[in-house]
TILUM-920931 format. One line per field, with one value per residue: residue number from 0; chain; x, z, y of N, C-alpha, C, CB in turn. Coordinates in Angstrom, 3 decimals. Glycine has a CB too. Example, Ala and Ser with C-alpha at 12.3 -4.5 7.8 and 13.67 -1.06 7.14 Angstrom:
TILUM-920931
pos [0, 1]
unit [A, A]
neast [13.190, 12.850]
nup [7.800, 7.080]
nnorth [-5.690, -2.250]
caeast [12.300, 13.670]
caup [7.800, 7.140]
canorth [-4.500, -1.060]
ceast [13.200, 12.900]
cup [7.800, 7.870]
cnorth [-3.300, 0.030]
cbeast [11.308, 14.084]
cbup [9.046, 5.725]
cbnorth [-4.473, -0.598]
end
This chain:
TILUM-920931
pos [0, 1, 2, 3, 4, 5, 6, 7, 8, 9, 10, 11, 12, 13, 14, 15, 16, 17, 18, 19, 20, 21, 22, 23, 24, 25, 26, 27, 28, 29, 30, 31, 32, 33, 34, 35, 36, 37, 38, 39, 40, 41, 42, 43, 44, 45, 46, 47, 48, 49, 50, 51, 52, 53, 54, 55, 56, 57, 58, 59, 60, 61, 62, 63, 64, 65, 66, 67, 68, 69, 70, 71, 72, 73, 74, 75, 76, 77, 78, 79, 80, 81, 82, 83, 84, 85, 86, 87, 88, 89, 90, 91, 92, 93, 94, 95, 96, 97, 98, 99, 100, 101, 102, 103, 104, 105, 106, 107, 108, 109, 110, 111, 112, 113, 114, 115, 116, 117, 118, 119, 120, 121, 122, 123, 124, 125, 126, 127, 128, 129, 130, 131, 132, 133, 134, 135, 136, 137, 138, 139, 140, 141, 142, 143, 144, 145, 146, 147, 148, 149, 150, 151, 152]
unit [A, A, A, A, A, A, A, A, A, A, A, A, A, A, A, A, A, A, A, A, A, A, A, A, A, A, A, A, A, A, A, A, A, A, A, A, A, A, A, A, A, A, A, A, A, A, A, A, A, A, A, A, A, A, A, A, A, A, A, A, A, A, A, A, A, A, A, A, A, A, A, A, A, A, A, A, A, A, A, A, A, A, A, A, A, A, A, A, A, A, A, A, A, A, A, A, A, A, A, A, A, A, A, A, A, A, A, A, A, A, A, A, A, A, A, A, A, A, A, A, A, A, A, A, A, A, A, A, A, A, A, A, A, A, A, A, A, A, A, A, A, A, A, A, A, A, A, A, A, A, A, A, A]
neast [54.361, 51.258, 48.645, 45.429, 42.704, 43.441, 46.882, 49.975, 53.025, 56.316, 59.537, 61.554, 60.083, 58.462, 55.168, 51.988, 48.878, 47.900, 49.347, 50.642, 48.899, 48.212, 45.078, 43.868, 42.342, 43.299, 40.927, 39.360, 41.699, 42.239, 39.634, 39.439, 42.318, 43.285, 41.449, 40.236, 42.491, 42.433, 43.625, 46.532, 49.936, 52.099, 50.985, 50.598, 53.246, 54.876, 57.038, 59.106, 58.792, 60.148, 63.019, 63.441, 64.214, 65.152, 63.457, 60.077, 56.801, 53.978, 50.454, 49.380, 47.655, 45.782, 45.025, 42.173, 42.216, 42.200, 44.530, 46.014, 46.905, 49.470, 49.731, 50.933, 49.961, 50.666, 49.668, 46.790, 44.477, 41.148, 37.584, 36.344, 33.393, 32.808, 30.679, 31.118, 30.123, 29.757, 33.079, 34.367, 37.709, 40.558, 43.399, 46.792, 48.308, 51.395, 52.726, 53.447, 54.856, 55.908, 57.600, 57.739, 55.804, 52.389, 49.391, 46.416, 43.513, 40.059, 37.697, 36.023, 34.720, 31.857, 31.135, 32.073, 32.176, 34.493, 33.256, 32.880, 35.977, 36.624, 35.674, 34.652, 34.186, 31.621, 31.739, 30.960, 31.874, 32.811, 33.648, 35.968, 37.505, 37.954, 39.274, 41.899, 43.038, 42.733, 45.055, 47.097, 47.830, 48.618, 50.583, 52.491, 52.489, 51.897, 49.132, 49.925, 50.286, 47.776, 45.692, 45.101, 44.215, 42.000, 40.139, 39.456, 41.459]
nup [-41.826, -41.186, -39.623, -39.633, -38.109, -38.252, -38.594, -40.061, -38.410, -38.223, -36.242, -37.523, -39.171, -40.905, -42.387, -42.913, -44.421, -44.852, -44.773, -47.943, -48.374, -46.287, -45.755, -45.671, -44.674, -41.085, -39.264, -40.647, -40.961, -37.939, -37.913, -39.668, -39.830, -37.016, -35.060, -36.586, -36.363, -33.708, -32.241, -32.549, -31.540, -32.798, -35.297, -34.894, -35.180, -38.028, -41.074, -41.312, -44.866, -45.940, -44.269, -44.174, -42.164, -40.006, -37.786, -36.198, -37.935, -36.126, -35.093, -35.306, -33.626, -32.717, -29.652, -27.853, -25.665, -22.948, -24.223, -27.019, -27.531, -29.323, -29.863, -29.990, -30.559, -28.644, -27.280, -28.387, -27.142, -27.043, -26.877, -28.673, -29.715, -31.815, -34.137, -35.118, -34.661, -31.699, -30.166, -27.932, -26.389, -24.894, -24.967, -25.189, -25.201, -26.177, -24.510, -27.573, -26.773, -24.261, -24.095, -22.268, -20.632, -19.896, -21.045, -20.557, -22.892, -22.903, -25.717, -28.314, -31.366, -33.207, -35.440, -38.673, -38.426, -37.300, -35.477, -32.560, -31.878, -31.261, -28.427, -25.178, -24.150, -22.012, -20.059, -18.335, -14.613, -14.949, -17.823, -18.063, -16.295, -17.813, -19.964, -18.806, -18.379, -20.720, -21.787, -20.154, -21.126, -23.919, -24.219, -22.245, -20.332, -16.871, -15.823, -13.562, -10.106, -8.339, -10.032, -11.215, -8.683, -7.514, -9.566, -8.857, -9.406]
nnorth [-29.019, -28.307, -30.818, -32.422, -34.355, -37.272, -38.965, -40.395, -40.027, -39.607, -39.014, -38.132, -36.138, -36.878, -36.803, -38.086, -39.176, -41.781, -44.978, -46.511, -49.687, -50.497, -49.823, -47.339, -43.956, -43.262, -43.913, -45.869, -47.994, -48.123, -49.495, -51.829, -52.542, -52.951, -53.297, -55.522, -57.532, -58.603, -56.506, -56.599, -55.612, -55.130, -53.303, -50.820, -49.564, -48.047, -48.893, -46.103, -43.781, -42.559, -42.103, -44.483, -47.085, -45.743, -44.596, -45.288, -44.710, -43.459, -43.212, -40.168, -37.243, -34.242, -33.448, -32.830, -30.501, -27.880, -26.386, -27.058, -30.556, -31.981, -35.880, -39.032, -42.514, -45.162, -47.348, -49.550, -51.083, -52.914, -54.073, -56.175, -57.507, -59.221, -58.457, -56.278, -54.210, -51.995, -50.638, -50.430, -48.719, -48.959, -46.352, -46.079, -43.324, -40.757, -37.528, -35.097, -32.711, -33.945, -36.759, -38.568, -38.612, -40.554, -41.102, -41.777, -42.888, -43.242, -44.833, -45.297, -47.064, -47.370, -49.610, -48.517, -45.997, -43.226, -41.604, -41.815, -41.769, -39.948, -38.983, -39.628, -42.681, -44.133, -46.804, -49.689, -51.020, -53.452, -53.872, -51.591, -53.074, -55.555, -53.896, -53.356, -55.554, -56.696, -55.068, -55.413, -57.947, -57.979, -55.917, -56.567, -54.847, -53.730, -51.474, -48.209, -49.300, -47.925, -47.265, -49.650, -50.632, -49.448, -49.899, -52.865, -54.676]
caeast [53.026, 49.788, 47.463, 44.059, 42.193, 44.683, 47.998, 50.855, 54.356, 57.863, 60.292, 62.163, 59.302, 57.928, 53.709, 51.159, 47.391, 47.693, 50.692, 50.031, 48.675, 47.370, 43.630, 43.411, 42.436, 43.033, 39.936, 39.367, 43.465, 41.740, 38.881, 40.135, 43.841, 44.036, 40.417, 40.015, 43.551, 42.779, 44.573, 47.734, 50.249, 53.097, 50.366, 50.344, 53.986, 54.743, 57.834, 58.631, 58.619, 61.551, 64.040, 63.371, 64.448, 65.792, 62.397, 58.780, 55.641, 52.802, 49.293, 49.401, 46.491, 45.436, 44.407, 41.249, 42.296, 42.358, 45.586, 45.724, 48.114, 49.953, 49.871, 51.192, 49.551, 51.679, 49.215, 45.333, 43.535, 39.365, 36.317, 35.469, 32.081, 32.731, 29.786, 31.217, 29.346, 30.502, 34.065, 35.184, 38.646, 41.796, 44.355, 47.840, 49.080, 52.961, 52.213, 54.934, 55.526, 56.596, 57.674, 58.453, 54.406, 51.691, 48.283, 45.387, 41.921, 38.752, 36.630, 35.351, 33.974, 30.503, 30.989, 33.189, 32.450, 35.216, 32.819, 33.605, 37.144, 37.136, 34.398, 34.853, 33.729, 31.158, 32.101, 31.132, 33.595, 33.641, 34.449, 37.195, 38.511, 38.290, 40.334, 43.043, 43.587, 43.663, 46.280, 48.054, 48.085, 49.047, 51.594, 53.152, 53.081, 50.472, 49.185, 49.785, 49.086, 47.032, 44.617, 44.673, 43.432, 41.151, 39.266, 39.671, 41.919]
caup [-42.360, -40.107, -40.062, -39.267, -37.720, -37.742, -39.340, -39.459, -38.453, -38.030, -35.976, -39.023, -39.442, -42.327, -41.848, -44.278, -44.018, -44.924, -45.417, -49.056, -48.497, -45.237, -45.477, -46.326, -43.584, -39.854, -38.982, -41.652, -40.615, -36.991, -37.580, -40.626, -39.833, -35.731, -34.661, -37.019, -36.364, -32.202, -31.666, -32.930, -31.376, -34.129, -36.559, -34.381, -35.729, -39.337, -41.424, -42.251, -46.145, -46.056, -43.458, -43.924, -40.731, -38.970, -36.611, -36.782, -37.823, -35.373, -35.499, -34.446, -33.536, -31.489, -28.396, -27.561, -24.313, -22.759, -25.118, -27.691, -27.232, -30.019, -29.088, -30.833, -30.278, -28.065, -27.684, -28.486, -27.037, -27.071, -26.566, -29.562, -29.977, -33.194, -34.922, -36.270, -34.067, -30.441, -29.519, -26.719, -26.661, -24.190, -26.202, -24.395, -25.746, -25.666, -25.998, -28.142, -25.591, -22.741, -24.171, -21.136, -20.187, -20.901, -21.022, -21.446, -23.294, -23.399, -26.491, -29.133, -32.841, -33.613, -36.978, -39.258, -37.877, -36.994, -34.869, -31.190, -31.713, -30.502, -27.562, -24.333, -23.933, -21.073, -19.325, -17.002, -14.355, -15.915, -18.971, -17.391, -15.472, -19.095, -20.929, -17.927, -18.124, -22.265, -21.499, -19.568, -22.324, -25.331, -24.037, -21.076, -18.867, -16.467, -15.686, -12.112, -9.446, -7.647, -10.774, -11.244, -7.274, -7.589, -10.175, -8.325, -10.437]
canorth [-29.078, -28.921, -31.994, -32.567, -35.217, -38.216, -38.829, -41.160, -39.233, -40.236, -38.392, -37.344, -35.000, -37.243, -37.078, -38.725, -39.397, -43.684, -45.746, -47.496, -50.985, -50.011, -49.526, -45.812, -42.995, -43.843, -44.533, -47.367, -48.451, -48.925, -50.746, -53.012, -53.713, -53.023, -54.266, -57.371, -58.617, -58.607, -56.006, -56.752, -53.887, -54.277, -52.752, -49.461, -48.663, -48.216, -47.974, -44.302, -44.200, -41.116, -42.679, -45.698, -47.779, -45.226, -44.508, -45.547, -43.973, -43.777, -42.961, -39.255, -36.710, -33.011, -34.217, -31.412, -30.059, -26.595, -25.821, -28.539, -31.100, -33.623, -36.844, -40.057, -43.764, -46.097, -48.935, -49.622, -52.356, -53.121, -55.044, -56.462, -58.032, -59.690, -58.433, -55.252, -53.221, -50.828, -51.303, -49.508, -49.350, -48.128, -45.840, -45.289, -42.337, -39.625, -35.996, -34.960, -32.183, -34.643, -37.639, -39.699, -39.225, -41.838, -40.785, -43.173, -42.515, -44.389, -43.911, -46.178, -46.840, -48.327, -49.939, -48.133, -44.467, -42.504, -40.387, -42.084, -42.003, -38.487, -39.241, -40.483, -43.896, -44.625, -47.717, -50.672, -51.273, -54.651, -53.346, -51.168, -54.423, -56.077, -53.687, -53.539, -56.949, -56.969, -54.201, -56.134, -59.470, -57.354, -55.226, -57.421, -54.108, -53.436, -50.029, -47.899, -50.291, -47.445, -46.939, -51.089, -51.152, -48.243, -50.549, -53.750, -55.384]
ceast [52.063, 48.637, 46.709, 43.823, 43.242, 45.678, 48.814, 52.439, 55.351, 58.623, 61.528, 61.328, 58.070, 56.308, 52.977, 49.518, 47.222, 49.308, 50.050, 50.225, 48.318, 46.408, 43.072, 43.610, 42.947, 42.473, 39.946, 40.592, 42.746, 41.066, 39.052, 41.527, 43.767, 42.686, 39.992, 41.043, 43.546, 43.353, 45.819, 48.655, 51.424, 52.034, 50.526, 51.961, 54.813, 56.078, 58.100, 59.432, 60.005, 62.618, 63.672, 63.551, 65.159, 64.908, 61.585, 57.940, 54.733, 51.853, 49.741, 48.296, 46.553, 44.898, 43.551, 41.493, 42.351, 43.106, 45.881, 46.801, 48.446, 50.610, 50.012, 50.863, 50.655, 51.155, 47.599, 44.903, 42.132, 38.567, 35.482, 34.385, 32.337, 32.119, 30.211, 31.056, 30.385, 31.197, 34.821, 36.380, 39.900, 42.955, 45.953, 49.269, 50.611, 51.954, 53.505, 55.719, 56.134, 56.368, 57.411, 57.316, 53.401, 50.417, 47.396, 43.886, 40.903, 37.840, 36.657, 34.970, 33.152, 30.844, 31.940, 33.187, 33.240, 34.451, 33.516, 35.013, 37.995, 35.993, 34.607, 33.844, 32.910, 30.810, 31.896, 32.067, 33.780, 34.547, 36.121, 38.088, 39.099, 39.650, 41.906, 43.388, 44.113, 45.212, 47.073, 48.926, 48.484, 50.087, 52.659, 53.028, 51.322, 49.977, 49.043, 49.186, 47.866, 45.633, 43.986, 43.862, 42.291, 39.988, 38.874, 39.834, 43.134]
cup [-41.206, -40.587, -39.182, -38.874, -37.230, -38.795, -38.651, -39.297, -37.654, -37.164, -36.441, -39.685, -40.782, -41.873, -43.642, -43.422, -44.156, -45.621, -46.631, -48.302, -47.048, -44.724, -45.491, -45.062, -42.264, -39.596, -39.350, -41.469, -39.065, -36.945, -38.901, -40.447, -37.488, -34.907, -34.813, -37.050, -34.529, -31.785, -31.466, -32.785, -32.400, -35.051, -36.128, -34.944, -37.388, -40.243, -41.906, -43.597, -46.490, -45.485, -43.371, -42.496, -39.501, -37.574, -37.314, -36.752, -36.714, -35.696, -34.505, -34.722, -32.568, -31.136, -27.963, -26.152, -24.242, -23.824, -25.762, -27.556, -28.741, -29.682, -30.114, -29.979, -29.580, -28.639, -28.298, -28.634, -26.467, -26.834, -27.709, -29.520, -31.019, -34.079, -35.775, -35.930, -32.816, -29.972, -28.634, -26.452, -25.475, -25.070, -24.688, -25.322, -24.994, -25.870, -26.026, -27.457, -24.426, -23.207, -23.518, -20.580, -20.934, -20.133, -21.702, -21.622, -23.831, -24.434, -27.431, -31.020, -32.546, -35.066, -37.505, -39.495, -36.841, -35.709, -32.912, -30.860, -30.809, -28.704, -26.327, -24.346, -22.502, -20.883, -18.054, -15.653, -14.942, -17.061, -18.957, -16.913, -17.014, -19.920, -20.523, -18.306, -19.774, -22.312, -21.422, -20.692, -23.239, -24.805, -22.904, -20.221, -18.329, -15.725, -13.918, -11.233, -8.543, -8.604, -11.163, -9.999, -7.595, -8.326, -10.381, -8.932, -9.905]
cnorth [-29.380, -29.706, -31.696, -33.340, -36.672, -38.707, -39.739, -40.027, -39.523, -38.963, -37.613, -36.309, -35.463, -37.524, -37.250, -39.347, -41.010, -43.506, -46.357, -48.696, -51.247, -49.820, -48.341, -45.111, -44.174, -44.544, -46.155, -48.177, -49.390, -50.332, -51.834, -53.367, -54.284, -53.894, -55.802, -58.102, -59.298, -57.805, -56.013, -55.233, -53.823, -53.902, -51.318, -48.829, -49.211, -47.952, -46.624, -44.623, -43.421, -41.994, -43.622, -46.554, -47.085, -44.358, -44.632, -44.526, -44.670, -43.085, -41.386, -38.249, -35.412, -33.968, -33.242, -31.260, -28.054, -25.209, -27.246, -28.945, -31.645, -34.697, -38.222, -41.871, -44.824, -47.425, -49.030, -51.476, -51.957, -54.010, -55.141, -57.444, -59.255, -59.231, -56.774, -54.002, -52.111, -51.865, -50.416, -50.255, -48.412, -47.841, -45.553, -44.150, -41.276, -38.788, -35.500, -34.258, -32.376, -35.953, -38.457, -39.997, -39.719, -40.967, -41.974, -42.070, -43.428, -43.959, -45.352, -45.862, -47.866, -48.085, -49.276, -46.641, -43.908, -41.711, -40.630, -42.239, -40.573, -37.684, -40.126, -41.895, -43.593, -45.656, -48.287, -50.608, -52.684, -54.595, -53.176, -52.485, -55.388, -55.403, -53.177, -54.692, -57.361, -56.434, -54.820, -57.702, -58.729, -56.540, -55.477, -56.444, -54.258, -51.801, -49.632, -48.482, -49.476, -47.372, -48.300, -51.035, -50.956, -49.355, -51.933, -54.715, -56.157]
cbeast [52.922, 48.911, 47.726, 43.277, 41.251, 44.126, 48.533, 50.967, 54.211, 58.790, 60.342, 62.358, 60.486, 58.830, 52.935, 52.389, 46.240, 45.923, 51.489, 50.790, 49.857, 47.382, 43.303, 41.652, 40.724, 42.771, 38.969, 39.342, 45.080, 41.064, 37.186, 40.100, 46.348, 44.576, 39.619, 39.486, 45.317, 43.369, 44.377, 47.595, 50.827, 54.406, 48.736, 49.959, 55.006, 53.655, 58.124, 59.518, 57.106, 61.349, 64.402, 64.121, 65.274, 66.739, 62.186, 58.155, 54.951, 52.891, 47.872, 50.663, 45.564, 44.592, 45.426, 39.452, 43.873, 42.993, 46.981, 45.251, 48.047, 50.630, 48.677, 52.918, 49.057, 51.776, 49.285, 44.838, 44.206, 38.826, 35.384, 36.072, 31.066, 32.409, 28.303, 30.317, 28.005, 29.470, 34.892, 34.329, 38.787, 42.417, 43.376, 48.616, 47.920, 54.778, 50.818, 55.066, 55.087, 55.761, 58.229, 59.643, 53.761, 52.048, 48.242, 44.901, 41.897, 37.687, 37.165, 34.056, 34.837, 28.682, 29.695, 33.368, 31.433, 35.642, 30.720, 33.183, 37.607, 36.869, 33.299, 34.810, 34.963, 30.574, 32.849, 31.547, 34.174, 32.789, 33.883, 36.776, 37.091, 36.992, 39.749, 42.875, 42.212, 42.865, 46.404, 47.118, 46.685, 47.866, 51.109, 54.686, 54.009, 50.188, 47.835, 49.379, 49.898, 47.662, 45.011, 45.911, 43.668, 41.865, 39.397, 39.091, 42.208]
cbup [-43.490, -39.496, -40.065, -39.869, -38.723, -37.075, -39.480, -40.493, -38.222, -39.815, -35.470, -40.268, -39.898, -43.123, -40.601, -45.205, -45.092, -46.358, -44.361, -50.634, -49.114, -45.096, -44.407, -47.018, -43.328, -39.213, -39.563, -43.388, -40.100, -36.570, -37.280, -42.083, -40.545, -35.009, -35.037, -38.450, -36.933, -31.736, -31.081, -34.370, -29.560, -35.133, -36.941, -32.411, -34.472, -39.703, -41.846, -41.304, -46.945, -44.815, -42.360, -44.715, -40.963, -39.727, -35.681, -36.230, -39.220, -34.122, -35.136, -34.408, -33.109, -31.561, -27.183, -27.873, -23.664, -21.645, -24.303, -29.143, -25.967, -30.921, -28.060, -31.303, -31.555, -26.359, -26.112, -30.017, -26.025, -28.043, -25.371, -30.409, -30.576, -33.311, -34.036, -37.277, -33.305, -29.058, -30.433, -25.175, -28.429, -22.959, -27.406, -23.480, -26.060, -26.695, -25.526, -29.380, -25.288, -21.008, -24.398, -19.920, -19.574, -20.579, -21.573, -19.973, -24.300, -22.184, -27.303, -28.257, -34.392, -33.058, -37.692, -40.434, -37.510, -38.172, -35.148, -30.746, -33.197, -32.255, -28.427, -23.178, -23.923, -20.822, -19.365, -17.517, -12.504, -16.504, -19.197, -16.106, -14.067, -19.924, -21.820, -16.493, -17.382, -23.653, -20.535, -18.122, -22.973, -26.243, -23.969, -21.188, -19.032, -15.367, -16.697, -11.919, -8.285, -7.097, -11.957, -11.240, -5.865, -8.600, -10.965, -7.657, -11.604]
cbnorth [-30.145, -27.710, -33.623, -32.494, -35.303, -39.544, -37.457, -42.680, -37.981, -40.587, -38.855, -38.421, -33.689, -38.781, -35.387, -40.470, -38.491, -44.709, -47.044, -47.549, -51.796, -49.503, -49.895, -45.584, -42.063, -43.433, -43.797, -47.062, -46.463, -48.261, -50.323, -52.641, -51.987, -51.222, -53.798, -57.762, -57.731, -59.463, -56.026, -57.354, -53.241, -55.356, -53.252, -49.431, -48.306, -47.366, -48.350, -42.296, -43.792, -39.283, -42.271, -46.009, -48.973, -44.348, -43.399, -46.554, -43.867, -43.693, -44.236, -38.729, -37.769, -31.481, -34.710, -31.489, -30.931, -26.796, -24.971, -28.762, -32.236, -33.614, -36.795, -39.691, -44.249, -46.072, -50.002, -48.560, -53.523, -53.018, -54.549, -56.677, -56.832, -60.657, -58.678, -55.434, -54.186, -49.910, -51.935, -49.298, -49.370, -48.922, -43.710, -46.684, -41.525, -39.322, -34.265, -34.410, -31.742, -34.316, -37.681, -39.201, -38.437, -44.096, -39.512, -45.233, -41.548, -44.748, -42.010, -46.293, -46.994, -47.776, -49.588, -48.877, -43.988, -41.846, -40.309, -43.138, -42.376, -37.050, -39.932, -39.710, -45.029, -44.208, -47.572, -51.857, -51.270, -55.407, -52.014, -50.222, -55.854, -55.883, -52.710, -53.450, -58.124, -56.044, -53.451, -56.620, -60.594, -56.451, -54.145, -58.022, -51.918, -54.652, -49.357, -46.973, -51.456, -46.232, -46.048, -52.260, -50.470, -46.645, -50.206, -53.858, -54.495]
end
């Protein structure tokens, strides 16, 4: 089955638009379970409802490039404000076509529009230095030390 916009899907082939008890679309999944918990990264994978425990769902999406990619959510950490408002956020994404590589993307939601999720972010280098370093606290790794230098981290 071909999806649209964003989807959860298991490696058992099992894809669905919200897990029940989840918070509905994506979007609304982001910014009500993954934004207002801190960024909590066990929320990013989901049991699959078919195979039960035998692999997780992730948030998966076309990636708009030259020749479109599909690409499934590793991690997502941000710069929340508190107030609700613009959260620019670092995504480290697979594309399903080359597992083994990590791709990162900067992009954002203001408030509870979906629209910057598909929008590069334009970013401080503070910022940038900020959401290296969340990186780094939420997921214990830290990213290429040439692209950490690069942004004098």
């Amino acid at each position: 089955m071909a999806m649209s916009g964003y989807w959860w899907e298991c490696s058992c082939g099992n894809q669905t638009k919200s897990v029940h008890g989840k918070g509905g679309q994506i979007p609304t999944f982001i910014r009500r379970s993954i934004i207002e918990s801190g960024f909590d990264q066990k929320l990013l994978v989901q049991p699959c409802p078919k195979c039960k425990v035998h692999a997780p769902m992730r948030i998966t999406y076309h990636f708009p490039r030259n020749v479109r990619e599909t690409v499934q959510v590793l991690h997502i950490v941000g710069l929340d404000g508190g107030d609700g408002g613009y959260v620019p956020m670092l995504w480290e994404t697979m594309p399903k076509s080359s597992p083994s590589k990590r791709w990162f993307h900067f992009n954002y939601m203001i408030k509870q529009s979906p629209w910057g999720l598909n929008k590069a972010a334009v970013l401080s280098l503070e910022d940038i230095r900020r959401l290296l370093e969340l990186y780094g606290t939420k997921t214990g790794r830290s990213l290429p030390f040439s692209f950490a230098r690069a942004v004098g981290k």
